[in-house]
VMD Tcl script that draws the C-alpha trace (Angstrom):
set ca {
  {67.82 -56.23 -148.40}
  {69.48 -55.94 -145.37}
  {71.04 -59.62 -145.50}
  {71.86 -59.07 -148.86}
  {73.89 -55.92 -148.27}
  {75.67 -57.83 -145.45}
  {76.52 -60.78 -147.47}
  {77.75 -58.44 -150.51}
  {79.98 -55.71 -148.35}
  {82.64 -55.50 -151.51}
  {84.48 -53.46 -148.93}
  {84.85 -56.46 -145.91}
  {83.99 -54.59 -142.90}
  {82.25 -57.67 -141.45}
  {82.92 -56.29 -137.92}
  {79.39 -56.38 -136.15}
  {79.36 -52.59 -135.22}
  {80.29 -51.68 -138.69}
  {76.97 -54.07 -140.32}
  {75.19 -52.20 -137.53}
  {76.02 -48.49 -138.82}
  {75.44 -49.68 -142.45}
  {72.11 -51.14 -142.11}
  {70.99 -47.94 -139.80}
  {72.82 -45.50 -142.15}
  {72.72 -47.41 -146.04}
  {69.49 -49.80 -145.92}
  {67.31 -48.23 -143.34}
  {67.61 -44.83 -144.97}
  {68.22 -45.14 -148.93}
  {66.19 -46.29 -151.64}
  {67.56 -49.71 -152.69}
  {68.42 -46.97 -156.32}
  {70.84 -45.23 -154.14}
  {71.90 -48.17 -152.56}
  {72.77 -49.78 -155.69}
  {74.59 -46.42 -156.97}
  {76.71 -47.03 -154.20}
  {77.59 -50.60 -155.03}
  {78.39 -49.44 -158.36}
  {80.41 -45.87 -157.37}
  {82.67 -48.76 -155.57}
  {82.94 -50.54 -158.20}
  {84.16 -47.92 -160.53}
  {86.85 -47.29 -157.55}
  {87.93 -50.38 -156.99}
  {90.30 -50.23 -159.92}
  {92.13 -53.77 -159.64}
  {88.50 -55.37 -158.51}
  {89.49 -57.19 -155.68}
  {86.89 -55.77 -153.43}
  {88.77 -53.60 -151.24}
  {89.60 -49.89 -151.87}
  {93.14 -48.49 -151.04}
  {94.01 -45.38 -150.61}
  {95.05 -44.31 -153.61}
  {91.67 -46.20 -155.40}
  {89.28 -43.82 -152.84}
  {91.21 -41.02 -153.65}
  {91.36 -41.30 -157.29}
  {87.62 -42.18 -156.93}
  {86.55 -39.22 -155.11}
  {88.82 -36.54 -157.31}
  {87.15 -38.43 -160.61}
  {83.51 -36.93 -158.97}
  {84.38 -33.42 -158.45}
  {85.20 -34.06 -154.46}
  {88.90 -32.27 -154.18}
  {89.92 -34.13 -150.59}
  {93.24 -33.67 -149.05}
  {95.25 -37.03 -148.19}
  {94.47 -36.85 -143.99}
  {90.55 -36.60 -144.83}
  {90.95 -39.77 -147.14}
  {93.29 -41.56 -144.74}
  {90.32 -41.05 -142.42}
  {87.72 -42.17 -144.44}
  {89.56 -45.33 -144.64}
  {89.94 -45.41 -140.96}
  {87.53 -47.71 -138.88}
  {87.16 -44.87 -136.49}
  {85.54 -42.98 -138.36}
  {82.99 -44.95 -138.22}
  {82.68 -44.86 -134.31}
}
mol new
graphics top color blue
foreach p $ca { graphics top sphere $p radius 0.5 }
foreach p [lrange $ca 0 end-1] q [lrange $ca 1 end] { graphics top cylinder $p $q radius 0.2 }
display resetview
């Protein structure tokens, strides 16, 4: 599973500290159900498919499931440091 989430990241963060975090946070600690709810809660938000999400995308995304977030909490979301 782990490989396979690696090789699948939709999103591109192929940095090594970033497949790191995932694995400890996403595979280690999920059901492979949620894990695959995930893959598919990015694919509803990733509106013009080209596996990245933009701001607007995650935004739109988030205020479809009931999560009101203001524009600085999204831009960080989308940050790498948050992450870190």
């Amino acid at each position: 599973m782990k490989e396979a989430l690696a090789q699948d990241l939709p999103w591109k963060m192929k940095e090594p500290r970033v497949l790191e975090i995932l694995q400890a946070v996403v595979v280690d600690n999920l059901p492979d159900e949620q894990v695959d709810h995930m893959k598919e809660l990015f694919d509803m938000m990733d509106t013009n498919k080209n596996g990245d999400l933009t701001f607007e995308e995650l935004k739109h995304g988030l205020h479809k499931y009931g999560q009101q977030v203001a524009d600085p909490d999204v831009q960080m979301l989308m940050s790498h440091d948050f992450l870190y």
